[in-house]
C-alpha positions in Angstrom: 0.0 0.0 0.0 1.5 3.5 -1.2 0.2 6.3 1.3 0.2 10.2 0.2 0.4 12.3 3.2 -1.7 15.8 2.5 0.4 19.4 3.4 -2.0 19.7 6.0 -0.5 17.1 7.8 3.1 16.6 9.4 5.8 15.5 6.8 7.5 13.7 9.8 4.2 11.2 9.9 5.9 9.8 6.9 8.9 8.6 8.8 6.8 7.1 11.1 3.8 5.1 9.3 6.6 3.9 6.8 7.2 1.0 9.4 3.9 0.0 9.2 2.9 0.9 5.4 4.8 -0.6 2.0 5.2 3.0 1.4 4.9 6.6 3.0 5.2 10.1 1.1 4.3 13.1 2.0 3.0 16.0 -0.8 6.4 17.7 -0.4 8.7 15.1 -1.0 6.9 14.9 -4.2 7.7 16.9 -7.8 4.4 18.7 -7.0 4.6 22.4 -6.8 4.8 24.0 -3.5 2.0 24.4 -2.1 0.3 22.0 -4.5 -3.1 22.3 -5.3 -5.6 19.9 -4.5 -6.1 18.8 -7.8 -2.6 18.2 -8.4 -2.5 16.3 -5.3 -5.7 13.7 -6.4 -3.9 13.3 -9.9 -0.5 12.5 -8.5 -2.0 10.2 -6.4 -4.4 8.4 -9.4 -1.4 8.0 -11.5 0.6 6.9 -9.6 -1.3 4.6 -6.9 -1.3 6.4 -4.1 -4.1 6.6 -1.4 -4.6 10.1 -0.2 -4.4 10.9 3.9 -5.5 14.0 4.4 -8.1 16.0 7.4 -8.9 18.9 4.6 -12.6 18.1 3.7 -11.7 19.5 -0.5 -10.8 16.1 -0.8 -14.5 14.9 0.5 -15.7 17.0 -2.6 -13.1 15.6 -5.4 -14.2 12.1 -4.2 -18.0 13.0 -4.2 -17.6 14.4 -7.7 -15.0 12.1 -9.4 -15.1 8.9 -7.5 -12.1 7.1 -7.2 -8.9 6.6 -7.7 -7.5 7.6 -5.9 -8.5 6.1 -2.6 -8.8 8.5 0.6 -8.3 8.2 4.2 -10.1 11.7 5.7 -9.0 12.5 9.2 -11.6 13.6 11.5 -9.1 14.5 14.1 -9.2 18.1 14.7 -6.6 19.2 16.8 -3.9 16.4 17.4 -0.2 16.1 17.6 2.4 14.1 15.3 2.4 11.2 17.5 -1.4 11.0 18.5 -2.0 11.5 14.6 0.4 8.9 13.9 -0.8 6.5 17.1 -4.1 6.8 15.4 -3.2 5.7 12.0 -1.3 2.6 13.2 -3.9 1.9 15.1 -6.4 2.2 12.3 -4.0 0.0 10.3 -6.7 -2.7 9.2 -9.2 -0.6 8.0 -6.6 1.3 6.2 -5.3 -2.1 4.4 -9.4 -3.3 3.9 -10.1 -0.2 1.6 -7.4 -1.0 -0.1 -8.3 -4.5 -0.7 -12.1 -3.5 -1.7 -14.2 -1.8 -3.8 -15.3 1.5 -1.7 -12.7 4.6 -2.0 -13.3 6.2 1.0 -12.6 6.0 4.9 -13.3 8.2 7.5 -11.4 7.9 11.0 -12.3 10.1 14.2 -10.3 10.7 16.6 -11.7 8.6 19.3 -10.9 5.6 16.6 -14.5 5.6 15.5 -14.3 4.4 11.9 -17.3 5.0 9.1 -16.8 3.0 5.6 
């Protein structure tokens, strides 16, 4: 699984969830400019199979209007630190790797580990 951290998140997330993920990137370690645009996010992602973790709810929209891919993971978080954010991800693992393996494109995670498919 190839994860695409979103600019609104911590680039050092993608240090951390690469232990757990085939592979972690975040938006700026990409060829993307700076900052990159939503839509050059989703079609960096698309074309090169990436599923997009992100809290910023534009990505909601793209989805909703051009279905997918790419895949995204939309963090309901709010306010949380690098680690919690990170804790929460690992933790959420399983899901994560599930809408990979099937045919829905979205998956939602709250903070108190509450996940909608």
């Amino acid at each position: 699984m190839k994860l695409l951290l979103d600019a609104n998140l911590s680039w050092r997330l993608a240090e951390l969830l690469s232990e757990y993920f085939n592979e972690c990137k975040h938006v700026n370690q990409t060829k993307l400019s700076k900052p990159a645009k939503d839509t050059e996010i989703w079609n960096y992602a698309a074309e090169n199979g990436y599923t997009i973790i992100t809290q910023d709810s534009d990505f909601l929209n793209l989805f909703e209007t051009r279905g997918y891919p790419p895949k995204i993971v939309l963090l309901r978080i709010g306010n949380m630190s690098k680690k919690e954010a990170g804790t929460l991800l690992i933790q959420s693992k399983a899901a994560i790797d599930d809408l990979e393996k099937n045919d829905y494109g979205l998956l939602e995670i709250y903070g108190s580990l509450e996940i909608i498919r």
